[in-house]
C-alpha positions as CSV (number, residue, x, y, z in Angstrom):
1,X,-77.2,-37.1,65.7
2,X,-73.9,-38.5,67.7
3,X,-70.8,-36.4,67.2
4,X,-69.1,-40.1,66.9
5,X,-71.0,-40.2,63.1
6,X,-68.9,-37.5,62.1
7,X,-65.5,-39.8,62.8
8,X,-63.1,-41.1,60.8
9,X,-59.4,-43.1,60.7
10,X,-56.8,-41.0,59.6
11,X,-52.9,-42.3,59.6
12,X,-50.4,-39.5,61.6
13,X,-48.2,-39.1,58.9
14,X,-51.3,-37.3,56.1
15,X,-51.4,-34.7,58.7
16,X,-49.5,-31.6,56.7
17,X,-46.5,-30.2,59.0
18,X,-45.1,-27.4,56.7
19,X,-46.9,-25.2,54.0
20,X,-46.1,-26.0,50.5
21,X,-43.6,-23.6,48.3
22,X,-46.4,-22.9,46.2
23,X,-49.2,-22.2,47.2
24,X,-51.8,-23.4,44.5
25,X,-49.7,-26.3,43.7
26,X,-52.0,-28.4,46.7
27,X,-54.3,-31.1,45.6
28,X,-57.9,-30.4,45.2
29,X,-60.6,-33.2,45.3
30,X,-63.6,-32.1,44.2
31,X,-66.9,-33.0,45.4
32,X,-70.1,-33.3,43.9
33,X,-72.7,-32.5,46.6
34,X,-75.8,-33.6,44.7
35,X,-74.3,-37.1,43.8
36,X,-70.9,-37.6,46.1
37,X,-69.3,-38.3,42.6
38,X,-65.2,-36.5,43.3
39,X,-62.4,-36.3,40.9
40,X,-59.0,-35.4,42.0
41,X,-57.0,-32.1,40.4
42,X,-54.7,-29.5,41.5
43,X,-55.8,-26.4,43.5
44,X,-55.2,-24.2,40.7
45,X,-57.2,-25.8,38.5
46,X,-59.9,-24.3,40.4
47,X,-61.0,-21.7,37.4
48,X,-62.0,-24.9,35.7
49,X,-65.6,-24.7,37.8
50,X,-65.8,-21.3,38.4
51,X,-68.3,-19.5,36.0
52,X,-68.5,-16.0,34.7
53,X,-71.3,-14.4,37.8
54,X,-70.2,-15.8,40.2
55,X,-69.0,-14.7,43.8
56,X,-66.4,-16.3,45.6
57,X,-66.1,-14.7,49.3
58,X,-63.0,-14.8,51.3
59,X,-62.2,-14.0,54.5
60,X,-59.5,-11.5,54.6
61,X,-59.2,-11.1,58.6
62,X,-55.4,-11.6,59.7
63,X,-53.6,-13.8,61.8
64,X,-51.6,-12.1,64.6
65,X,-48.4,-13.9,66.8
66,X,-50.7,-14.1,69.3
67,X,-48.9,-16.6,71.4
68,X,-46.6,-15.5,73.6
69,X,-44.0,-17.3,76.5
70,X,-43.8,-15.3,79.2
71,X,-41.9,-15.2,83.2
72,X,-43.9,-14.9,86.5
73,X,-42.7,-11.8,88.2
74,X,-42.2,-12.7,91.6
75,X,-40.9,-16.4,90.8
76,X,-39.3,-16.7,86.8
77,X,-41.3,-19.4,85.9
78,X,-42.1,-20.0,82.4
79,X,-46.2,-19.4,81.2
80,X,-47.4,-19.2,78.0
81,X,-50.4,-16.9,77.0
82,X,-52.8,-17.1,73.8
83,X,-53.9,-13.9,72.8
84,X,-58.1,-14.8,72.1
85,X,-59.9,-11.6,72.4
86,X,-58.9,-8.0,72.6
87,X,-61.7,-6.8,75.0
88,X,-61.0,-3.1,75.5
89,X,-57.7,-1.2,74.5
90,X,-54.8,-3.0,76.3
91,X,-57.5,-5.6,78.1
92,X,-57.3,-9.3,76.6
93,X,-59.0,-12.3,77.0
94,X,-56.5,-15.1,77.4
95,X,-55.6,-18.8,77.2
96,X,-52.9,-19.4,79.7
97,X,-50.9,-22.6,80.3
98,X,-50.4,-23.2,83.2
99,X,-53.4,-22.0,83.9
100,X,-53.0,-22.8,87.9
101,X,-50.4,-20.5,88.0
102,X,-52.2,-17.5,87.0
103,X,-53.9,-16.4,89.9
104,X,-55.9,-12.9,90.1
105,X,-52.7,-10.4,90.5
106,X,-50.2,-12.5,89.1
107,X,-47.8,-10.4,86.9
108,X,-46.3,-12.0,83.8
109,X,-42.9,-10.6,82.6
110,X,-42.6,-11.2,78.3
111,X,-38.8,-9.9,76.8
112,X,-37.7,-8.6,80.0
113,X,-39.8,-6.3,80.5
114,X,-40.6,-4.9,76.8
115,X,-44.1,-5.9,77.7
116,X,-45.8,-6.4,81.6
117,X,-48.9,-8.2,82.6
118,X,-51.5,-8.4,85.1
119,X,-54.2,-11.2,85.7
120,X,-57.1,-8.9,86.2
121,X,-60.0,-11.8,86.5
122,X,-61.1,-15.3,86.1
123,X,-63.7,-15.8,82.1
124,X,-65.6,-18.4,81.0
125,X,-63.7,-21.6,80.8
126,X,-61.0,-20.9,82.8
127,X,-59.5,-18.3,80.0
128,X,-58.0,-14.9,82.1
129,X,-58.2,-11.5,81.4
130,X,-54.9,-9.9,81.3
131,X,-54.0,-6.1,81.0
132,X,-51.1,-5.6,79.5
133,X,-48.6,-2.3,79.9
134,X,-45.9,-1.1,77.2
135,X,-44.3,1.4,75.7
136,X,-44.6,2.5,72.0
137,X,-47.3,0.0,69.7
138,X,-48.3,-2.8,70.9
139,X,-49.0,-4.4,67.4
140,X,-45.4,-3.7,66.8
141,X,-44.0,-5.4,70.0
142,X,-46.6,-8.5,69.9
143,X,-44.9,-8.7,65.9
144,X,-41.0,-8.6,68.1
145,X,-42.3,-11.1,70.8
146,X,-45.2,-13.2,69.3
147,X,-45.3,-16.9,67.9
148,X,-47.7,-17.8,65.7
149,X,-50.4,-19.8,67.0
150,X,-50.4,-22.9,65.5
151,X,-52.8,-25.7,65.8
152,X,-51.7,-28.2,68.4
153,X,-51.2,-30.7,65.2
154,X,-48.7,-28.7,63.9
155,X,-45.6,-29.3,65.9
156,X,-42.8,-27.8,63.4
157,X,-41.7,-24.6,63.8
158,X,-42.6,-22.0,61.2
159,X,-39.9,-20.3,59.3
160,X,-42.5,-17.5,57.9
161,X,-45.2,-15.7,60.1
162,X,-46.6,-15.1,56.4
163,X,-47.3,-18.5,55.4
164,X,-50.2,-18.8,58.1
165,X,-51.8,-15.7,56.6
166,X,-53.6,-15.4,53.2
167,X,-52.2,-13.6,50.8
168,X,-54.8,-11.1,51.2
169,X,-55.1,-11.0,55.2
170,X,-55.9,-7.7,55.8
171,X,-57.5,-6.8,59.5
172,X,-55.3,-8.0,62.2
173,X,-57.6,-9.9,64.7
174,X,-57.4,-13.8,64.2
175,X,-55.8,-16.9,66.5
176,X,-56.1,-19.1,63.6
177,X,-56.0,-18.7,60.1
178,X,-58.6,-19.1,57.4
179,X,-56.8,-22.0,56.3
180,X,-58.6,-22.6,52.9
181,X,-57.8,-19.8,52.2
182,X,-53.9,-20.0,52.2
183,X,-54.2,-21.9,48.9
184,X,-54.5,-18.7,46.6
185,X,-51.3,-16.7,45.0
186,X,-52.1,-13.2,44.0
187,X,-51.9,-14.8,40.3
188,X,-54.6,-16.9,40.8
189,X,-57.3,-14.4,42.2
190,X,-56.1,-12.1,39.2
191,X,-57.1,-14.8,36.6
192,X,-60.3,-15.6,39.0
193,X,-61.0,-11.8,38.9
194,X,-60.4,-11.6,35.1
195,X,-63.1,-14.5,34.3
196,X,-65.8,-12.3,35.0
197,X,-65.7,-13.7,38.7
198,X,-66.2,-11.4,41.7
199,X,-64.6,-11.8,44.9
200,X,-66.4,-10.1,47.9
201,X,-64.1,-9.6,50.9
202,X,-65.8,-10.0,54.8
203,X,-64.1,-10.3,57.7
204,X,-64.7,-13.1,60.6
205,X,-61.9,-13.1,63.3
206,X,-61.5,-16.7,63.9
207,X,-61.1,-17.5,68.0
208,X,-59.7,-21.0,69.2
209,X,-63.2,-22.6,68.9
210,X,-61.9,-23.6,65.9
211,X,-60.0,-26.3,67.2
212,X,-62.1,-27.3,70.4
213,X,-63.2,-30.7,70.1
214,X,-66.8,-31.5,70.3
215,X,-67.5,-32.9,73.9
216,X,-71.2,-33.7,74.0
217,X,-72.2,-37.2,72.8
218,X,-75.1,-35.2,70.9
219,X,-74.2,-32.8,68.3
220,X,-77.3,-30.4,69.1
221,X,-75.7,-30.1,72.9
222,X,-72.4,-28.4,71.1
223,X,-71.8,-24.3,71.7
224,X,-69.8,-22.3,69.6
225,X,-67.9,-19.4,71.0
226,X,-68.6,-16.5,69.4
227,X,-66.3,-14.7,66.9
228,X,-66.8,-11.1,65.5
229,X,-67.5,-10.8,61.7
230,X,-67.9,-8.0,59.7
231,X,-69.3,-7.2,55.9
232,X,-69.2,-3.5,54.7
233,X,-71.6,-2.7,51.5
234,X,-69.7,-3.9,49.0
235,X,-69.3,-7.1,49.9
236,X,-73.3,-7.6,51.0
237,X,-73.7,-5.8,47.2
238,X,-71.6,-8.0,45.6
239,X,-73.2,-11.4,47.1
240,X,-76.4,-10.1,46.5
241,X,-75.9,-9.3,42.6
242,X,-74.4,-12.6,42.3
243,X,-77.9,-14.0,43.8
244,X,-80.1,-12.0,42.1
245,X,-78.7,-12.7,38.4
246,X,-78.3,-16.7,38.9
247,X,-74.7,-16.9,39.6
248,X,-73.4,-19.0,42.4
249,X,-72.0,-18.0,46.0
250,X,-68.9,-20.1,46.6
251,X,-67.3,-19.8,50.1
252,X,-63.2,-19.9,50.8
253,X,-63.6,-21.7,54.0
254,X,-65.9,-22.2,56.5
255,X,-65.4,-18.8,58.1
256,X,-66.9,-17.0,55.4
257,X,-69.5,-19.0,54.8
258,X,-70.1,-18.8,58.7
259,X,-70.4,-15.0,57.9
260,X,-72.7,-14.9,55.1
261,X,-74.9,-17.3,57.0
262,X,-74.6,-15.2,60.0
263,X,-75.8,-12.0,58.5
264,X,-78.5,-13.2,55.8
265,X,-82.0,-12.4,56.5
266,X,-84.8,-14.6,55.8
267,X,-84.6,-14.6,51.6
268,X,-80.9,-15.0,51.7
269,X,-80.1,-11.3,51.3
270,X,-77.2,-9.4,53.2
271,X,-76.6,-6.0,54.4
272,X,-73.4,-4.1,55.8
273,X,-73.1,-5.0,59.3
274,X,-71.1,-6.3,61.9
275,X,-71.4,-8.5,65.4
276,X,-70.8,-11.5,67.1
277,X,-71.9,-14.8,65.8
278,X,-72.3,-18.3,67.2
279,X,-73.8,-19.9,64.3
280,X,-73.1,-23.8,64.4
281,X,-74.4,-25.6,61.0
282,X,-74.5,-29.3,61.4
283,X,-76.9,-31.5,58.9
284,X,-80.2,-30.5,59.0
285,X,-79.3,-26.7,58.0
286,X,-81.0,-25.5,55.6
287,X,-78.2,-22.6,53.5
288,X,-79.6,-19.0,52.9
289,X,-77.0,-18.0,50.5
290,X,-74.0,-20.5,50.2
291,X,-74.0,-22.6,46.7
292,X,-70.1,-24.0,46.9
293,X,-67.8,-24.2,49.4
294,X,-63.7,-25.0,49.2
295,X,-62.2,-26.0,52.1
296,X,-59.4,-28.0,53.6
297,X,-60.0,-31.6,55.3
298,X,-61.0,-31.3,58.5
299,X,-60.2,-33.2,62.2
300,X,-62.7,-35.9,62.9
301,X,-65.7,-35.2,65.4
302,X,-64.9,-31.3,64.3
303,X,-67.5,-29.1,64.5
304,X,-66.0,-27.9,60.9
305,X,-66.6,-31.6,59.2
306,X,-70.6,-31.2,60.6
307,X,-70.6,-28.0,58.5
308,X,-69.4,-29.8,55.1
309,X,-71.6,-32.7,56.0
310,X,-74.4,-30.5,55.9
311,X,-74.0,-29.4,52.5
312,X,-72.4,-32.4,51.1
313,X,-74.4,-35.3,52.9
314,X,-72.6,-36.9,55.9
315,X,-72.5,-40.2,54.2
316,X,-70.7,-38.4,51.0
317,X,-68.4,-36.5,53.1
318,X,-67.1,-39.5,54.8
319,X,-66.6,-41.4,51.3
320,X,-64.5,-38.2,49.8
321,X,-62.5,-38.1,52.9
322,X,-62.0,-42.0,53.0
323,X,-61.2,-41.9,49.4
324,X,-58.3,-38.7,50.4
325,X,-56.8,-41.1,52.9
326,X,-56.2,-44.0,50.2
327,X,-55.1,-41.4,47.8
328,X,-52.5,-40.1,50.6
329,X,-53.8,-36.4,50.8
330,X,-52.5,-33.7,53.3
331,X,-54.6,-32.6,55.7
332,X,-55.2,-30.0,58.0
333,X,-54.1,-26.1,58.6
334,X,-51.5,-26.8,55.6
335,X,-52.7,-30.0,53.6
336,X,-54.3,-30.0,50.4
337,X,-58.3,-28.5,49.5
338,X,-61.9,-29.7,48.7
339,X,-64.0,-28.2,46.5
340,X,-67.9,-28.9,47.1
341,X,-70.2,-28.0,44.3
């Protein structure tokens, strides 16, 4: 399988550069995965094919400004660091641009001096480990200092940090957001929650490999990076009741279902746990536990549009997204939604 079969033409101006005042007011196409029949709605009409027993899981880790512009000590000039991976206390694994100038020892100066930093080593891909020294919280001063880390795409400024978290972001960890999940008022879940539907929270902190393009002409040859997830006993209870009584198990996103899929056992069932996963579904994957999936469009050759492809049908996947382009949908981080059923 060639990661060029998972391409597509899609014009500059579909790709979303600001999050809509609302919400729930995106489009939604939804997908039938058995037949590759669509039809096109709004995202809130969502409740429309959700049933009473089923479980809709979302991923309720938080995005944090994790990008932050910086000032060589010694020589003022200007670097940028992406916050990836906290690795112990006030130790991160970094993206820095430019990287060349972040030598072993190099110390980075952020809001003169409200926050110092030292290259302590050379990780895997080039990435550097930083330690960083401060006085106070450092939660608080990354919130003072910190961008949010916006996918490359994305080249407008945001005017809210909030509007690149879920409304029900909880635990601070993530350099990108759950982006289908940005689609859901607190209106909406209460009307889901009131149809008999429950909503299992887990928690996968999603890392840049998000956005890494797939480099190998063969999609097998692809590795993910791993990201930490997390499912306490409710969740793993919740999914599992849903499973045992016939209801369905519907995914916000491709995180969560990357979490469920993670953690299941052989039969599909889940226990409370946490870890690292590097779980990459492509077609051929054969689902443990996910029945549905909503979820935004994704970049071509992305190891995210293998994922949908493999419970939608590469062929079907490629029809719904050329039929999103004609119709003019928003894509990306803040376009419009998919629902696959």
């Amino acid at each position: 399988m060639k990661t060029s079969d998972f391409s597509y033409d899609l014009p500059q101006e579909l790709i979303a550069q600001d999050p809509l005042a609302d919400r729930s007011a995106s489009r939604l196409l939804v997908l039938n995965k058995h037949t590759g029949e669509y039809r096109h709605k709004m995202f809130r009409d969502i409740t429309e094919y959700l049933e009473p027993g089923d479980c809709l899981v979302i991923n309720d880790t938080k995005v944090i400004p994790a990008r932050l512009i910086g000032e060589k000590a010694d020589t003022g000039a200007k670097i940028e660091i992406l916050l990836l991976k906290r690795k112990e206390n006030d130790l991160w694994e970094t993206l820095v641009k430019p990287g060349k100038k972040a030598r072993i020892g190099t110390k980075i100066n952020f809001g003169q001096g409200i926050l110092m930093g030292e290259v302590m080593d050379v990780a895997e891909e080039g990435n550097r480990l930083i330690h960083f020294e401060y006085e106070g919280i450092f939660e608080e001063i990354l919130d003072q200092l910190g961008q949010m880390p916006l996918p490359p795409y994305i080249t407008h400024q945001l005017k809210d940090k909030d509007r690149y978290n879920t409304v029900y972001a909880k635990h601070e960890g993530s350099a990108a957001a759950p982006t289908a999940g940005l689609h859901f008022t607190p209106q909406l879940l209460e009307k889901i929650e009131e149809m008999g539907i429950e909503i299992a929270k887990v928690t996968l902190h999603v890392g840049l490999g998000t956005f890494r393009p797939v480099k190998t002409d063969d999609v097998a040859g692809h590795h993910m990076h791993s990201e930490f997830y997390q499912i306490d006993e409710e969740a793993a209870g919740k999914i599992n009741k849903a499973r045992e009584s016939g209801g369905r198990v519907i995914c916000v996103g491709t995180t969560s279902c990357r979490t469920i899929e993670s953690a299941a056992d052989a039969d599909g069932r889940l226990e409370a746990q946490s870890g690292w996963t590097e779980i990459f579904i492509y077609p051929g994957y054969q689902f443990k536990i996910l029945d549905g999936l909503i979820t935004n469009f994704h970049l071509p050759e992305s190891t995210l549009i293998m994922l949908v492809s493999a419970l939608a049908g590469r062929e079907r996947v490629l029809r719904a997204y050329e039929e999103a382009v004609k119709e003019k949908y928003r894509f990306f981080s803040f376009g419009d939604a998919m629902l696959i059923l």
